[in-house]
C-alpha positions in Angstrom: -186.2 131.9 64.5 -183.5 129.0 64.6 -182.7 127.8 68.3 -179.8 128.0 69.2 -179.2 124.1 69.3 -179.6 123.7 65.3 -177.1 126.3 64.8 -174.6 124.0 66.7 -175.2 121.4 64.8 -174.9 122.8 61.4 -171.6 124.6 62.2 -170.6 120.9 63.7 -171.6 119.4 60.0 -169.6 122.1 58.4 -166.5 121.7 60.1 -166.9 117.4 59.8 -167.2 118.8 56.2 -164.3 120.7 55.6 -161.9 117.9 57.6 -163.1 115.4 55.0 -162.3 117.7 52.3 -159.1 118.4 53.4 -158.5 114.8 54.1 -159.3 113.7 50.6 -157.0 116.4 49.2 -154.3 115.1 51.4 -155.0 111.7 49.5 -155.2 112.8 46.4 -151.8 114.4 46.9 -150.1 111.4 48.0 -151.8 109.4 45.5 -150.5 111.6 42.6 -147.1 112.0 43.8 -146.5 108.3 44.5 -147.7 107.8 40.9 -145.4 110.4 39.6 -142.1 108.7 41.7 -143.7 105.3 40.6 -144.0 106.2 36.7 -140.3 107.6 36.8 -138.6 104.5 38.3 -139.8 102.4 36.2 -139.6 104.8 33.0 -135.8 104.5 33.9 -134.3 101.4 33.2 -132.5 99.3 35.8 -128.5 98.8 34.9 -127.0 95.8 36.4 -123.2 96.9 37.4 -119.9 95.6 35.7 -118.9 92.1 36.8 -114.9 92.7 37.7 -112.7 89.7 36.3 -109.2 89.1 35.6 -107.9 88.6 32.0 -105.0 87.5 29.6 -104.1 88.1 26.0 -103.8 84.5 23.9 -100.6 84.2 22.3 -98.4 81.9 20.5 -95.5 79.9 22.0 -93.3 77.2 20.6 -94.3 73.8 22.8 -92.5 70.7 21.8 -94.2 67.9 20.8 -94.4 64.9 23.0 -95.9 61.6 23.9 -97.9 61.2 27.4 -97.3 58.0 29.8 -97.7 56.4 33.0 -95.0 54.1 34.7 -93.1 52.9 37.2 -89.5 53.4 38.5 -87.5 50.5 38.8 -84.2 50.0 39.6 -81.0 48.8 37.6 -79.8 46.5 39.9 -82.6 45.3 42.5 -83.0 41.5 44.3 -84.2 40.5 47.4 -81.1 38.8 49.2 -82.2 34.8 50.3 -79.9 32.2 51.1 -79.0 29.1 48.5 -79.2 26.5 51.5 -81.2 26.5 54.9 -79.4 27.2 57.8 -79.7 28.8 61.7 -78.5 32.1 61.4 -75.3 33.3 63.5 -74.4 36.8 62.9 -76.2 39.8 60.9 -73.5 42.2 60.2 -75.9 45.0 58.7 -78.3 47.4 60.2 -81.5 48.5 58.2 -81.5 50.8 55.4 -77.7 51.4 55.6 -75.9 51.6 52.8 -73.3 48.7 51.3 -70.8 48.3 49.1 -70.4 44.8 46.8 -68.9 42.3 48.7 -70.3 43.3 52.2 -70.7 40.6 54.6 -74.6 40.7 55.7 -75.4 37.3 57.1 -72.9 34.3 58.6 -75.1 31.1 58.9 -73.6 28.7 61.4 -70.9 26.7 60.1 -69.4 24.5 62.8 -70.2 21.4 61.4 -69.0 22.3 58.0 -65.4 24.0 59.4 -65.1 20.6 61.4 -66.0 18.7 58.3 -63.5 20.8 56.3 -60.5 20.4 59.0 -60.9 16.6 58.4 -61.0 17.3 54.6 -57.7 19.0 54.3 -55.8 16.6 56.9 -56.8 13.8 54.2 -56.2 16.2 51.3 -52.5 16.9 52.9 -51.9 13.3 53.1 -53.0 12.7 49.8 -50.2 15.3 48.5 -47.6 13.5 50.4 -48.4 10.2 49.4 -48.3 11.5 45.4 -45.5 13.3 46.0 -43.5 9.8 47.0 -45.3 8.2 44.6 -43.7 10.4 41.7 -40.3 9.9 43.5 -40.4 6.2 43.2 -41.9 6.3 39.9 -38.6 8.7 38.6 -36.8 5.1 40.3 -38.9 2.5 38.6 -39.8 1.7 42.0 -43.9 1.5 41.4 -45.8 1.2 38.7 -47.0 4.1 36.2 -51.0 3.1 37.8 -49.8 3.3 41.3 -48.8 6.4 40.6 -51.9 7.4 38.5 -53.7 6.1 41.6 -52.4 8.5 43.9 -53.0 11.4 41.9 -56.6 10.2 41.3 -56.9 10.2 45.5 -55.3 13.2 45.5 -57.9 15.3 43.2 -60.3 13.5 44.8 -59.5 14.6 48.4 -59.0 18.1 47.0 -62.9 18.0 45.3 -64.1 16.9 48.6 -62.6 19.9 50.3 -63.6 22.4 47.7 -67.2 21.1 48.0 -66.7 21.7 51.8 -65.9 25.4 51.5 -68.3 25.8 49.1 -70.9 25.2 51.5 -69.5 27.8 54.0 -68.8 30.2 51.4 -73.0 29.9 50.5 -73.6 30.1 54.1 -72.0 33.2 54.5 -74.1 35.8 52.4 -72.5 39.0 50.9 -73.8 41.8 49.0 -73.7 40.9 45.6 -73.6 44.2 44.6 -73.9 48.1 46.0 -76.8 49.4 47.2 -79.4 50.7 49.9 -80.8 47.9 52.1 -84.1 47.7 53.3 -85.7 46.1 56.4 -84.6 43.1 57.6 -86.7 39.9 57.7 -84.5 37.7 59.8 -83.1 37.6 63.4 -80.4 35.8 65.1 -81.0 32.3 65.7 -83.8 31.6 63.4 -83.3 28.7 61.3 -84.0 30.0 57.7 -85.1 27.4 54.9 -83.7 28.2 51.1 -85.1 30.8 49.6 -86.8 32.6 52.5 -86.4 36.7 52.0 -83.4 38.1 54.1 -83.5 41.6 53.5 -83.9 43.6 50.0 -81.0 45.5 48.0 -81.8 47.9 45.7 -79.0 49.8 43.6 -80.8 53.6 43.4 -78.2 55.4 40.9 -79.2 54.9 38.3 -82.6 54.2 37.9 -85.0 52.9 35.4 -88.3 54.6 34.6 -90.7 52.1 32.5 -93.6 52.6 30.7 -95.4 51.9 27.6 -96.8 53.6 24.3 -99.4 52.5 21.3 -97.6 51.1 18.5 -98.8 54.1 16.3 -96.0 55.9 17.9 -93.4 53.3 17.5 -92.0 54.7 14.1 -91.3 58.5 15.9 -89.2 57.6 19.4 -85.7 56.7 19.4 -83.4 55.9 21.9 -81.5 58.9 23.3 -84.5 61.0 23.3 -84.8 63.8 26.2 -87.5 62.1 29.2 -89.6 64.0 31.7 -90.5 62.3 34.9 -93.0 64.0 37.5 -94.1 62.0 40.8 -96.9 62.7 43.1 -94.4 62.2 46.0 -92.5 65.4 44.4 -94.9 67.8 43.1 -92.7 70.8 42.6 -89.8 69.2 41.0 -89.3 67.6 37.2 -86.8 64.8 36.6 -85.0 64.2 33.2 -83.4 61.1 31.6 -82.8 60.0 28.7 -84.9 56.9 26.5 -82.4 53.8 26.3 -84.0 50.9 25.5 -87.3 49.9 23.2 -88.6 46.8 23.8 -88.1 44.9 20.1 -91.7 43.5 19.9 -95.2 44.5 20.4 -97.6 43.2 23.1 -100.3 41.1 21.1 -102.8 42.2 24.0 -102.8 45.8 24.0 -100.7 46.9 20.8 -98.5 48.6 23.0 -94.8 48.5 23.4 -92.6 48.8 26.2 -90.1 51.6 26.8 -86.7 52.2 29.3 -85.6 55.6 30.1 -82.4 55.8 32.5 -82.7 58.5 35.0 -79.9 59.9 37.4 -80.7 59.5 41.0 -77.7 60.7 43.1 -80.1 62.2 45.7 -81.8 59.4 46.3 -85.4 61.1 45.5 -86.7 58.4 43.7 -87.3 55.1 44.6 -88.0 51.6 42.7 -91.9 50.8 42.7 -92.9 54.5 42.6 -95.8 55.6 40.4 -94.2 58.1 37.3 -96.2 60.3 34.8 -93.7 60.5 31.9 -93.1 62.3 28.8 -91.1 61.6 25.4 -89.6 64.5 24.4 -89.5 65.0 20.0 -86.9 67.0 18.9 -89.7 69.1 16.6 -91.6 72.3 18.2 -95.1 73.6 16.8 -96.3 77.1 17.3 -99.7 76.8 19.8 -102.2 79.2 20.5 -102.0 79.7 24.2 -104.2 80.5 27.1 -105.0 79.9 30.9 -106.8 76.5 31.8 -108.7 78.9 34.5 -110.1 80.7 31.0 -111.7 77.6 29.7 -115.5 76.8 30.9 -116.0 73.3 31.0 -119.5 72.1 30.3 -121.2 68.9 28.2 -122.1 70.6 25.2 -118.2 71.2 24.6 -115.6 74.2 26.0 -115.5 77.8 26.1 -114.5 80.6 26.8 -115.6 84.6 27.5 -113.7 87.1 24.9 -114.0 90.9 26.4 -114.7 93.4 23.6 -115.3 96.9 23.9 -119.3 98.0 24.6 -121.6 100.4 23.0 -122.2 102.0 26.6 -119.2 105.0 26.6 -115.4 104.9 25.6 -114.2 102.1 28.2 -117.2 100.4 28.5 -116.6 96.6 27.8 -118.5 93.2 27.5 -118.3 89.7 27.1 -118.7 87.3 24.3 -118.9 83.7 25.1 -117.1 81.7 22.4 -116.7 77.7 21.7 -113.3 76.3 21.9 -111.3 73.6 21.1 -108.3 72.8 23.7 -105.8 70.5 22.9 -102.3 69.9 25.6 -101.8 71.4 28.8 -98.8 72.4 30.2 -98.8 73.7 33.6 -101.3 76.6 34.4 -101.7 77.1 30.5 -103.9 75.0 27.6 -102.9 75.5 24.1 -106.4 76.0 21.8 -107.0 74.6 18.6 -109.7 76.1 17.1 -112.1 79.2 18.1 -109.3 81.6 19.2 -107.5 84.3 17.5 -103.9 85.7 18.4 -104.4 89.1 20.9 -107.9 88.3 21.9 -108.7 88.9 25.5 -110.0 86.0 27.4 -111.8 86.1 31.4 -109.0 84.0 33.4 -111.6 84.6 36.7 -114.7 85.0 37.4 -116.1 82.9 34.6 -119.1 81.2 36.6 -121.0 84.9 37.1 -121.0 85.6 33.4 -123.4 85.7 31.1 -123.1 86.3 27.3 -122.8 90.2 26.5 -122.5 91.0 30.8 -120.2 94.0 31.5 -117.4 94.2 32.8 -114.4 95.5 34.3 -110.8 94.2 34.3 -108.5 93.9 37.2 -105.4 91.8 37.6 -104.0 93.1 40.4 -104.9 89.9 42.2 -104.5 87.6 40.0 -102.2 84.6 40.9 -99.1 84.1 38.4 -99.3 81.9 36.1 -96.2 79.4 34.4 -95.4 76.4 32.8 -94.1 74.8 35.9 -96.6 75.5 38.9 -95.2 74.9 42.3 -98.0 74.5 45.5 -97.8 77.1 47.8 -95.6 76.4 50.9 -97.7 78.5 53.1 
């Protein structure tokens, strides 16, 4: 008969037992259906989601042709005001930057010695007329001789030189404007003795003005004078000026094969100033038809340009993907590039979001928040 005490311990190995079985089941159940999960995720294939960009259609617009410079404007009537003779100055009659018209009075140089000088002069210049005019008297009477007389009018335009010579010194001493114009900033003060040729003040006539610049010779035989010219500064981002091409310069530099142009520009506002740097264009008076597209469409890169054409998928109706095609871009104007070669008419190009593509990625369209786009871009004032 079994005691008691090895019936305990076999029920106590049954039940141990049992929790193992039931434990391994529990495994093998876990096991099997994280297998089953595992085999189904990766027998369904992972879809990356559309990439949303903006787009525009490439079309064909009518540029004109033109030629590309860079210059400066200068003005038609500039000097830098300095006196003929030295002097101590004793009045300045202008004020910086002010305006003047021709003939202005800007400096007086002291002139006492030369008024006193002149005083003198014309006492001995009046005396000299009375003295001829008795002379001619008595010659009319045979009183004195014909060289007396000749004498006398020899003293006479003598005298008279000596004066005018006088008041040409005061006249060089007192400095006008030689023409009008806008000032600048004066160099001088009162009382400073100023040698010949030191800088007074600069004069600079701003209407009109000159904007010159310079093309390769190859171009020579297709610009005329009275051609339409576009000037754009830095200074004046969101504003265009047009003139008109006056003057070719007759030869060719023997240097650099270029030769120099004048256009004439209006300037009553005052905008543009002599010295300032200018990015000009010749206007021809032929248009081509260009293929044309956003800059933002083209992808820069070494190996050459391109750009990403959407086309419809093979994933459902309105699917759509991207094909990356090579380019050749030619002119800008404003926000837009005109293409050469590797575009058709109507093809849709990605205007943003060009550096997340890849070729044949999905995606949407959305130009809701797209920024306009034009020929002329102004900066925002915000």
């Amino acid at each position: 008969m079994e005691s008691p005490g090895g019936t305990l311990i076999k029920i106590m190995k049954l039940k141990v037992g049992i929790a193992i079985i039931v434990v391994l089941v529990v495994v093998a159940g876990l096991v099997g259906i994280k297998a089953l999960q595992i085999k189904k995720m990766t027998s369904t294939p992972y879809t990356q989601p559309p990439d949303t960009v903006s787009s525009a259609v490439a079309h064909e617009e009518k540029w004109a042709n033109t030629f590309s410079a860079v210059g400066s404007i200068s003005a038609v009537q500039g000097v830098t005001v300095t006196p003929e003779i030295a002097g101590t100055i004793s009045e300045i009659a202008f004020e910086s930057g002010a305006v003047v018209a021709k003939g202005d009075l800007l400096v007086r140089f002291d002139t006492s010695t030369e008024e006193a000088q002149l005083k003198a002069a014309n006492a001995q210049l009046e005396w000299a007329r009375v003295s001829l005019e008795r002379t001619k008297k008595l010659r009319s009477d045979n009183t004195v001789s014909q060289s007396e007389l000749d004498q006398a009018e020899a003293t006479w335009k003598q005298d008279k030189a000596n004066a005018d010579a006088i008041q040409a010194v005061i006249d060089k001493k007192t400095i006008r404007a030689p023409f009008a114009g806008k000032l600048g900033i004066r160099q001088v003060n009162v009382g400073e003795y100023v040698d010949a040729g030191k800088p007074i003040v600069s004069l600079q006539s701003l209407n009109p003005v000159y904007a010159d610049f310079s093309l390769p010779q190859q171009v020579l035989s297709q610009v005329k004078t009275g051609m339409v010219v576009r000037v754009s500064l830095d200074t004046y981002t969101n504003k265009q000026f047009e003139g008109t091409l006056t003057a070719i310069n007759p030869e060719v530099d023997a240097d650099t094969r270029n030769v120099r142009l004048q256009a004439t520009l209006d300037n009553g506002d005052k905008l543009l100033r002599p010295g300032m740097f200018a990015r000009i264009e010749v206007v021809l008076p032929n248009e081509d038809n260009v293929l044309v597209i956003p800059a933002t469409s083209v992808l820069s890169a070494p190996y050459g340009d391109s750009v990403f054409v959407i086309e419809k998928g093979t994933n459902g109706p309105n699917s759509q993907v991207v094909r990356q095609q090579f380019v050749r871009t030619g002119r800008s104007r404003g926000d837009f590039v005109a293409v050469e070669s590797g575009l058709k008419p109507g093809e849709r190009v990605v205007t943003a979001g060009l550096f997340k593509l890849r070729n044949g990625a999905a995606v949407t369209e959305n130009n809701d928040v797209a920024p306009p786009l034009t020929e002329k871009p102004k900066p925002s004032e915000s």
